[in-house]
C-alpha positions in Angstrom: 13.2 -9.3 0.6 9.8 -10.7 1.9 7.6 -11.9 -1.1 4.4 -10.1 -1.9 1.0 -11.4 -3.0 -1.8 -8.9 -3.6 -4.8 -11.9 -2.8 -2.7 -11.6 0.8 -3.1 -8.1 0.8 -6.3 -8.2 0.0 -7.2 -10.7 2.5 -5.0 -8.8 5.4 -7.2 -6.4 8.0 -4.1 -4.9 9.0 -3.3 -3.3 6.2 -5.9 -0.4 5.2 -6.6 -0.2 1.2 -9.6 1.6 -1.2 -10.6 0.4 -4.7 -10.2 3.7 -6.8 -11.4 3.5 -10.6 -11.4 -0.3 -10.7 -7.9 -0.4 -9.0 -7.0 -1.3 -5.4 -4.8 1.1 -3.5 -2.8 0.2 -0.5 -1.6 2.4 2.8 2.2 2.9 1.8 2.6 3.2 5.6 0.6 0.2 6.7 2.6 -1.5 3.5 5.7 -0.4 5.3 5.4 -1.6 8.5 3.9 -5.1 6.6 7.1 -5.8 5.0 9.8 -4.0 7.9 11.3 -2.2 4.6 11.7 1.5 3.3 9.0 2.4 1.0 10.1 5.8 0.1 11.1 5.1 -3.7 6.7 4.2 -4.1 5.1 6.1 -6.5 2.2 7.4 -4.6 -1.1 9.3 -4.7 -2.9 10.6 -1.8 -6.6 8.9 -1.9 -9.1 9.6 1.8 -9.4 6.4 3.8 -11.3 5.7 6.7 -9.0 5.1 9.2 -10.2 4.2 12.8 -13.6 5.3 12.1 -12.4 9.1 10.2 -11.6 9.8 7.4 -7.6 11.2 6.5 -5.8 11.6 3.0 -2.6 9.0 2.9 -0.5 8.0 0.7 -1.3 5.1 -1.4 -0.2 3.0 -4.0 -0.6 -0.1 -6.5 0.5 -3.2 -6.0 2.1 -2.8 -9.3 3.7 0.4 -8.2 4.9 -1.1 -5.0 6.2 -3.7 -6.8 8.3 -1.5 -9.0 9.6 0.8 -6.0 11.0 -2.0 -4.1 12.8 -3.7 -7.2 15.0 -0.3 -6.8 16.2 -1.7 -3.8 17.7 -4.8 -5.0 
């Protein structure tokens, strides 16, 4: 399993994110592709992000609830 910091998550372009009531939330599918793993097991809220210059509704998450959804896996 790759490891996972959220400063490099922060810090990454590639992966699309919003700060929602103090809290940063991640694109599950950008997180996805990030890490080559199944994400499906995320808890996830849909928040709007601009994407490519529009705005769409994705699914999201927390680093912590990330986090928890991949220990699952192991």
């Amino acid at each position: 399993m790759k490891p996972l910091l959220e400063k490099a998550l922060l810090k990454d372009a590639s992966i699309h994110k919003v700060q929602f009531d103090k809290e940063w939330f991640y694109n599950l599918d950008d997180i996805a592709y990030h890490l080559k793993e199944d994400v499906s097991d995320v808890d996830f809220i849909h928040l709007p992000m601009m994407i490519d210059e529009q705005q769409e509704f994705v699914k999201c998450a927390t680093f912590e609830d990330i986090q928890r959804g991949r220990k699952e896996f192991e």
